[in-house]
N, C-alpha and C positions, 0 to 999 in steps of 0.2 A: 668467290671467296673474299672477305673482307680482305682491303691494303692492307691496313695499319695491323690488324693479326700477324698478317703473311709478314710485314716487316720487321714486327719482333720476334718471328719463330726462326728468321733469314738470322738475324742475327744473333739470336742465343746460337745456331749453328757455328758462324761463325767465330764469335768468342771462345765458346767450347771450356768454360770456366769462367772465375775473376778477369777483368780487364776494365781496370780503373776510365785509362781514356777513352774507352768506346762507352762509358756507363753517362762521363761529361759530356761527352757528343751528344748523345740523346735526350740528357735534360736540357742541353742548350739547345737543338734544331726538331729536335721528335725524330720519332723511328722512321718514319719514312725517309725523311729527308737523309737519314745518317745510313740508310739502309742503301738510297743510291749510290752515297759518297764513298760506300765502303768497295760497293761492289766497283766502279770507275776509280777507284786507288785514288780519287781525290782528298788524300789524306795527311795531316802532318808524317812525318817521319817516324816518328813514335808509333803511330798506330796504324803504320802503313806495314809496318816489318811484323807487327802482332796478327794480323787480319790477313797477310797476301796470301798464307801457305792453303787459305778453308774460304776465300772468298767467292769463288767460285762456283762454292757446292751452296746450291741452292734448293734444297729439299722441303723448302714451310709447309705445300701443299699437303705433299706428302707424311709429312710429319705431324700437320696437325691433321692431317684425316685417323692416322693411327692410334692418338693417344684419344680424339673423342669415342673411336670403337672401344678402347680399353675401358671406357666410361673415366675419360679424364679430361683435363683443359690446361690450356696455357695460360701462364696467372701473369700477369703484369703490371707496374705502377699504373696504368690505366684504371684498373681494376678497384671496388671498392674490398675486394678480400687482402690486397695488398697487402702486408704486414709491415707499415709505414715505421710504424713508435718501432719496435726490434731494431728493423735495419737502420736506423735513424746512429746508432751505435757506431756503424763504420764511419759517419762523418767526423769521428774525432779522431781517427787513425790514420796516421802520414801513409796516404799510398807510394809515397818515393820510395818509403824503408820498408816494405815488402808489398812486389807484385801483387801478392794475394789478396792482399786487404784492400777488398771492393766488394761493395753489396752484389748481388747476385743482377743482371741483367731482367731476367724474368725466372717461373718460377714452372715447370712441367705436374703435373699435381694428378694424381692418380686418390679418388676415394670424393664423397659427395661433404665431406665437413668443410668447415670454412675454414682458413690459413689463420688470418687473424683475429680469429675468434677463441681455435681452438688453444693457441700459442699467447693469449693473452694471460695466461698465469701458468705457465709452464717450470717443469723441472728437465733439466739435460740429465740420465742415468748411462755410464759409460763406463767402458773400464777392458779391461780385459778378453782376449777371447777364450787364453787357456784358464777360461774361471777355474776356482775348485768350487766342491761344494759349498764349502763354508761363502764363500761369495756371492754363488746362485740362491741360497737362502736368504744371504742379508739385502740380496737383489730384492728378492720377493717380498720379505717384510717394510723393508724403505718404501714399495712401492704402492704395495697396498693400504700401508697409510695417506700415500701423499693420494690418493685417487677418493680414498674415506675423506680428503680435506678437497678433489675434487681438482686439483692440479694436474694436468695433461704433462705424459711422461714424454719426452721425445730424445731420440734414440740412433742409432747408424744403421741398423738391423745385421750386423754381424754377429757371428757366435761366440759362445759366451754369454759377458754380461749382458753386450746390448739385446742380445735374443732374450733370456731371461729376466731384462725391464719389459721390453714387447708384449710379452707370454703375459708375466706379470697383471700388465696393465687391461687387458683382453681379460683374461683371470677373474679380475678386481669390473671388468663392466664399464672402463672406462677408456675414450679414445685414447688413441697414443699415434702419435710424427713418426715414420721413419724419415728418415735423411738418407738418399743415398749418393755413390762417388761413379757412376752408369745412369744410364735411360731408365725410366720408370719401365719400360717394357720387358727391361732384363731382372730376372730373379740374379739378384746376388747378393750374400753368396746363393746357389744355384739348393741346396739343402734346406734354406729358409723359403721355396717359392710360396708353398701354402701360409707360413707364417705372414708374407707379403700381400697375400689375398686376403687374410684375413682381417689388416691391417686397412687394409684397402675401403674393406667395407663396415670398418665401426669408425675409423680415421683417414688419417690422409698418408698416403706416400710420396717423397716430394726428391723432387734433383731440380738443377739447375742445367742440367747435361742433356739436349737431345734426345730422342730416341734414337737407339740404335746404342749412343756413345757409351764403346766395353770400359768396364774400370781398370786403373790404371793408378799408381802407387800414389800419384802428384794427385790424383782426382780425389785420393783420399784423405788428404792432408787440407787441399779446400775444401773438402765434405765438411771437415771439421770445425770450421768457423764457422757454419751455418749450423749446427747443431747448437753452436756457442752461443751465436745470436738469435735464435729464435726462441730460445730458454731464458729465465727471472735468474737462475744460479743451475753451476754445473757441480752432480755429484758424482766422484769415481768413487768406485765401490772397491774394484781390484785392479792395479796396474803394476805391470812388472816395471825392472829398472829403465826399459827402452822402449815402453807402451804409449800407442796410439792416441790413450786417451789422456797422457802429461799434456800432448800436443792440440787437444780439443780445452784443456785446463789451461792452456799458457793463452787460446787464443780470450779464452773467457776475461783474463785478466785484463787481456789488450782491451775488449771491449767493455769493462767495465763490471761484469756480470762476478757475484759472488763464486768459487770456489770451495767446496766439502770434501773431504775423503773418507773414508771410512779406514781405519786400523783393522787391521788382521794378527793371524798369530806371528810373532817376532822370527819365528824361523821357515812361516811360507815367504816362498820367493815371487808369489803372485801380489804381496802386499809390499815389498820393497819401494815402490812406486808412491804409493800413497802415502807412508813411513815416512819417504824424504819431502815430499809436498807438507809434509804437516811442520816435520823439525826444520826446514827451509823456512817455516813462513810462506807460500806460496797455496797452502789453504786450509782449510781451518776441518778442525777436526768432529767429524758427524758420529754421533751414537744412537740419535735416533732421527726419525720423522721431525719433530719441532727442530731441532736443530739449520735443518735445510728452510722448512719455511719461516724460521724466524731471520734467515740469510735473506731469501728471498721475496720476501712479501712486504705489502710497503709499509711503511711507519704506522705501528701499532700492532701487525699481525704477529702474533707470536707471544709467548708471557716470558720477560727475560727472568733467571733461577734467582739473580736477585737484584736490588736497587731498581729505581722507578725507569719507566721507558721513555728517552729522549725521543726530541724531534727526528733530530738524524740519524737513532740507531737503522741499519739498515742498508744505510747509501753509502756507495763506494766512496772512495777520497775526493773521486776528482767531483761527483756531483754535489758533496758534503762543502767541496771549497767552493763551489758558483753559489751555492746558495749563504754561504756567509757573506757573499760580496752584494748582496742585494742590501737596499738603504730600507732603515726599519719601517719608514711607509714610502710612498711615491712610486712612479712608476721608473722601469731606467730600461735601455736599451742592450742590446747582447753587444753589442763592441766596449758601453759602459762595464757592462759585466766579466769580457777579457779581461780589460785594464784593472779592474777593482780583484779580480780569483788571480791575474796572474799566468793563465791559460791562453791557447790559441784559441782562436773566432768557434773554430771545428769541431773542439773541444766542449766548447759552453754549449753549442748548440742541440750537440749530442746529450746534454746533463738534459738540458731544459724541458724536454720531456719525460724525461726520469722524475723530476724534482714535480712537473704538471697530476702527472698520474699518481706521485705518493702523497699530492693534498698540499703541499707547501706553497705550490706558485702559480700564479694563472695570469692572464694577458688577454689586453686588450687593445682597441686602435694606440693608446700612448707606450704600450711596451707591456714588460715583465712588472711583476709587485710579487709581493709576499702575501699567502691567505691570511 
């Protein structure tokens, strides 16, 4: 059996979610090395009390023999399917001020598409699980346009909305992510397992959670910032006033990623959620298809209803300020680029491939420039 496999399957085990200082550990010394220190509690303090209670269980063999029978792999920054640019997003997020916010360790992957391929123009479709009809329709029409434009739907695979983005997108002939907060091996919820098969085999199904690991309330609150960040912008379609998917919408903001809702009728209490997101400010209001990808898609995609299309329509604030602080020609460096936006180091760095991929900026041995 490959070490260095068997080392990051030991310790997505271990982690068993987010876990900021085990993610520095391994960019700093590699899996192996972080994989003996974990297991010998040779560990700071911090990450000795996160690791002790699962350090033990040491199941990689076993775990990856089960998921290659499932016809699956363990996806890892090793890996060229990595989904680098995505996770690149949580570097701008203080992990002090919530445990959660850490990229995923590695990635469990059920289905033959590739991660960052398929996720490379994606839409998040969320919302509800006690959809009503009227939202399972407006599910299906969002969807099948954004698949007619060719954007990969990805999803929680719970019921409701996110089953009727799934269906949707399967429907429409085009892959679709689930995301889920359990093992790739476990059908949940247990009523979607065929949906999850099927998913399986035109897309990918993806956790960050072992096989075996059952879901669990907390697994589905970090589910949901990987739906966040693997998506260009999150649409809810229907959220009650204490719905799951405000909390997949609040992670989106943290990372940067555009928010949509869609309006309902003023007296369903499935549409309360989105009603306040919209008159909040907290996300911008979808009627159709163009709407989301003219959120989502980089500078130029989309026709706005009026006035000509800026360079920045599109980019969230914080990558709209890095790019004002770059000098009209020359090259400048990202600590120049802090000082000049006004942002932490973490912050810019996170923009910098947003701003790469929408055409604005590119780099070379002397630093950052403007195209």
């Amino acid at each position: 059996m490959n070490t260095r496999a068997a080392a990051w399957a030991y310790l997505s085990r271990v982690a068993q979610g987010p876990c900021a200082p085990l993610v520095e550990l391994v960019r700093a010394v590699g899996p192996e090395e972080a994989a003996r220190a974990v297991r010998g509690a040779e560990l700071p303090e911090v990450l000795r009390a996160r690791t002790q209670a699962r350090r033990h269980l040491d199941t990689a063999e076993r775990d990856l023999a089960l998921v290659e029978r499932l016809g699956g792999r363990l996806l890892t920054p090793d890996d060229e399917d990595w989904p680098e640019w995505k996770l690149l997003a949580f570097d701008g997020v203080e992990p002090r001020a919530d445990r959660e916010s850490a990229p995923p360790l590695a990635l469990w992957v059920l289905g033959c598409g590739l991660v960052a391929e398929l996720t490379e123009r994606a839409v998040a479709v969320v919302g509800t699980r006690a959809a009503s009809g009227y939202g399972e329709h407006a599910t299906s029409q969002f969807v099948d346009d954004l698949a007619g434009e060719c954007w990969t739907v990805v999803s929680g695979a719970a019921y409701g909305i996110d089953g009727a983005a799934h269906r949707a997108a399967l429907a429409a002939g085009t892959p679709t992510v689930a995301v889920l907060a359990c093992g790739v091996d476990r059908a949940y919820p247990a009523g979607h397992g065929r949906l999850l098969r099927e998913i399986a085999k035109e897309g990918l199904v993806v956790s960050e959670y072992a096989p075996g690991t059952p879901p669990a309330r907390h697994r589905f609150l970090a589910r949901n910032r990987l739906v966040a960040a693997l998506a260009d912008a999150v649409l809810v379609v229907e959220a009650g006033a204490r719905s799951g998917a405000r909390n997949t919408a609040a992670w989106a903001a943290r990372l940067g990623r555009p928010v949509l809702a869609v309006p309902g009728p003023v007296t369903s209490a499935a549409s309360v959620g989105c009603h306040r997101m919209i008159r909040d400010g907290e996300a911008r209001l979808a009627a159709r298809a163009a709407d989301v990808t003219e959120a989502a898609g980089p500078v130029g995609v989309g026709e706005p209803e009026s006035g000509p299309a800026r360079r920045l329509d599109g980019l969230s604030s914080r990558a709209a300020q890095v790019y004002e602080a770059f000098p009209a020609s020359g090259s400048v460096g990202v600590r120049e680029l802090s000082e000049g936006s006004g942002l932490p180091l973490n912050s810019v760095r996170g923009a910098l491939p947003v701003l790469e991929m929408s055409g604005l900026v590119d780099s070379d041995e002397t630093g950052w420039f403007r195209r």
